[in-house]
Every structure is written in C-alpha cells, then in structure tokens.
Phi, psi and omega in degrees: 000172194254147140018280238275277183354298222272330173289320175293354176240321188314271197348275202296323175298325197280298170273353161289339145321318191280318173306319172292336183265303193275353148339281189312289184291322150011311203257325221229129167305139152299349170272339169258021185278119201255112130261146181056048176041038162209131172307152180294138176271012195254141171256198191293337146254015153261333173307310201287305178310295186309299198297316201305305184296330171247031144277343182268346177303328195254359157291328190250336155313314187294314199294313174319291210275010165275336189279318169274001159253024165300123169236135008110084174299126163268148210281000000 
C-alpha cells in the first residue's frame, strides 16, 4: 500500500478516536472502570491513553475494510 492509502485509513481513524475518547469519558469515570469484577490498577492517563489506541486501532480496522471493498471503476 501507498502513503497516500495508509493517510486514508490513519487520518480519519485518528480523528474519530479522538470524538470517541471524548464520548466515553463524557459519560464514564476512569476509576470506576471494572474488569472481570476487579478494578483497573491504571491511572486515569493510562486509561485514557490504552482506551484512545484502542478505539483508533477499530477505527482504522473499519477504515482498512472500507479501503479493501473499495473498487476502482475501470478506465
């Protein structure tokens, strides 16, 4: 893949990562986050940092398989 591709799928995942971190936390404390019924040892900007890459990681996956059904009219 190109550049110009790999800018077409970061970019927009990156800021929709960013629209999604301020959704979330909006509504949801970072201290009062439970997994598996034992609280996160993290602290409130690692929460923010870990949940951020991984909403943009499922931004740029959505963003990835819109770019691979793309086709390509022929010329």
């Amino acid at each position: 893949m190109t550049t110009k591709y790999w800018m077409f799928i970061l970019w927009p995942s990156f800021l929709m990562a960013g629209v999604m971190e301020m959704a979330v936390f909006a509504m949801v404390d970072p201290q009062d986050l439970h997994l598996f019924n034992q609280a996160v040892e993290l602290s409130r900007q690692g929460i923010y940092t870990l949940s951020f890459f991984i909403f943009w990681f499922v931004c740029a996956a959505s963003s990835c398989l819109s770019l691979f059904l793309f086709v390509e009219p022929n010329d």
